[in-house]
C-alpha beads as a LAMMPS data file, in Angstrom:
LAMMPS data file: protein, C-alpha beads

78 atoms
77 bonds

1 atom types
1 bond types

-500.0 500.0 xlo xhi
-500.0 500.0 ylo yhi
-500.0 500.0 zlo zhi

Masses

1 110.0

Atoms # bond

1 1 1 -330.674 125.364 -351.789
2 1 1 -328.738 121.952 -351.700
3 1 1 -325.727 121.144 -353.378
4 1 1 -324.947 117.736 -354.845
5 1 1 -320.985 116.707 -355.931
6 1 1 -320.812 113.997 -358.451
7 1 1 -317.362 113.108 -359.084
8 1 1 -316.693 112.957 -362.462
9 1 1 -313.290 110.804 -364.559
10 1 1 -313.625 113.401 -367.890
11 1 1 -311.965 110.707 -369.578
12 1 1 -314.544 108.473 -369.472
13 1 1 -317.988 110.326 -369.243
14 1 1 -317.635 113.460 -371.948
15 1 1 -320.655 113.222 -372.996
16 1 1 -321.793 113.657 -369.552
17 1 1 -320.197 116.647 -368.834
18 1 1 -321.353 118.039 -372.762
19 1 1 -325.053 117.207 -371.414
20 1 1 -324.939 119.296 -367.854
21 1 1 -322.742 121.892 -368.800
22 1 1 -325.644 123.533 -370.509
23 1 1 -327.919 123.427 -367.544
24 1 1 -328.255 126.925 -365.578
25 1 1 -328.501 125.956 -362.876
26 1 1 -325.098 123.633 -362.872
27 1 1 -321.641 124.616 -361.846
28 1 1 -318.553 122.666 -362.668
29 1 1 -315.533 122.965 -360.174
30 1 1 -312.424 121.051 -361.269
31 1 1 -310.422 119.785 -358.242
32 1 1 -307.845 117.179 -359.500
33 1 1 -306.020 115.375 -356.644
34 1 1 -302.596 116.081 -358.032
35 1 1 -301.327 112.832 -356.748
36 1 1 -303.833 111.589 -359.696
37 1 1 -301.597 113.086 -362.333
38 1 1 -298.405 111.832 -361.723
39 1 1 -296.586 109.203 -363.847
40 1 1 -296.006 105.389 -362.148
41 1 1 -292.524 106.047 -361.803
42 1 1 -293.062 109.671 -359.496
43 1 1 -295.749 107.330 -358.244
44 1 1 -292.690 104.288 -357.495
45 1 1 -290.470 107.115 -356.298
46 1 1 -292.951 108.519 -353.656
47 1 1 -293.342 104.929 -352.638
48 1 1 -289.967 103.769 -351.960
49 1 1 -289.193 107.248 -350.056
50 1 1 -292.197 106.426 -347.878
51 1 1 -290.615 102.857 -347.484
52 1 1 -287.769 104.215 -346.646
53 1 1 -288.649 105.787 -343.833
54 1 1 -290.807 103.499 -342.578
55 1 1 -287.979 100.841 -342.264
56 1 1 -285.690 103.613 -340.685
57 1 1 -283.148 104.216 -344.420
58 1 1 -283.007 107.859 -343.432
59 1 1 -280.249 110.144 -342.479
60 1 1 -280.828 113.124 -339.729
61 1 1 -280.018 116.945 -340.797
62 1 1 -276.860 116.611 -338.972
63 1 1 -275.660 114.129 -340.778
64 1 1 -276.713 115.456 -344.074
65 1 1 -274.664 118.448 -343.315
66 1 1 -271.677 116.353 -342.070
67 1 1 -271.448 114.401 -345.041
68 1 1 -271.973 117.117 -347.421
69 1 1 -268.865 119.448 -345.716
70 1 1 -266.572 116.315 -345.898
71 1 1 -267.506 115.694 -349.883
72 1 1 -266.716 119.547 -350.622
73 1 1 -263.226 119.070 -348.231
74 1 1 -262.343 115.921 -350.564
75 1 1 -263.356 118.346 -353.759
76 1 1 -261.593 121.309 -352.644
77 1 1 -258.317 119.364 -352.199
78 1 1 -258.378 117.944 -355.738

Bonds

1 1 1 2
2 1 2 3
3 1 3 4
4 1 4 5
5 1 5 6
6 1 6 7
7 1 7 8
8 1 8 9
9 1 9 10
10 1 10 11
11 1 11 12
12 1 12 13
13 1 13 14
14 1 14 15
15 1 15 16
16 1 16 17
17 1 17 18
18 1 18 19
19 1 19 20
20 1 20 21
21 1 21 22
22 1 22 23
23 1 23 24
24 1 24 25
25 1 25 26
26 1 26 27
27 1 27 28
28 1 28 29
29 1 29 30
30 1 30 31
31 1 31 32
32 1 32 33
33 1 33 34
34 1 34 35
35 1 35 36
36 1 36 37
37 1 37 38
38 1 38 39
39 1 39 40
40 1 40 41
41 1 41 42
42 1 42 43
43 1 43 44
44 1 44 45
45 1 45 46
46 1 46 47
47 1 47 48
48 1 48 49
49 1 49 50
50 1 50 51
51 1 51 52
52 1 52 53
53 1 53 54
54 1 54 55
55 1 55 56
56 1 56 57
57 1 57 58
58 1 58 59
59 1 59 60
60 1 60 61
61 1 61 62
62 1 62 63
63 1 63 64
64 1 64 65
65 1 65 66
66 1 66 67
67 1 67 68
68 1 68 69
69 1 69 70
70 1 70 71
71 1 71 72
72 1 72 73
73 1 73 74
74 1 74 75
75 1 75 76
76 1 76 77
77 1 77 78
């Protein structure tokens, strides 16, 4: 037996999928990318982290931590 993949946009070909979802002998996986169905602006946002760290606008764990116990000092003594 040989199995063929034909990646289909639903969108646009509906009444390509109506056609060969009758056949017997055809099965139809759906396998979004998820990436696919984000908005631009999660798109924008996953963009500008990458950028981020590729031009080294990053912070380590340690410092996380460091910065976040000296904010809750400066909130605990107001």
């Amino acid at each position: 037996m040989k199995k063929i993949t034909i990646n289909i946009e639903e969108t646009k070909y509906p009444f390509f999928l109506e056609l060969i979802k009758g056949m017997d002998f055809v099965s139809i996986e759906n396998n979004d990318d998820w990436y696919e169905n984000l908005s631009f602006s999660e798109k924008k946002n996953i963009q500008k982290g990458i950028d981020d760290i590729e031009n080294g606008s990053v912070f380590s764990h340690a410092e996380v931590i460091s910065l976040a116990k000296k904010r809750i000092n400066e909130l605990k003594k107001n």
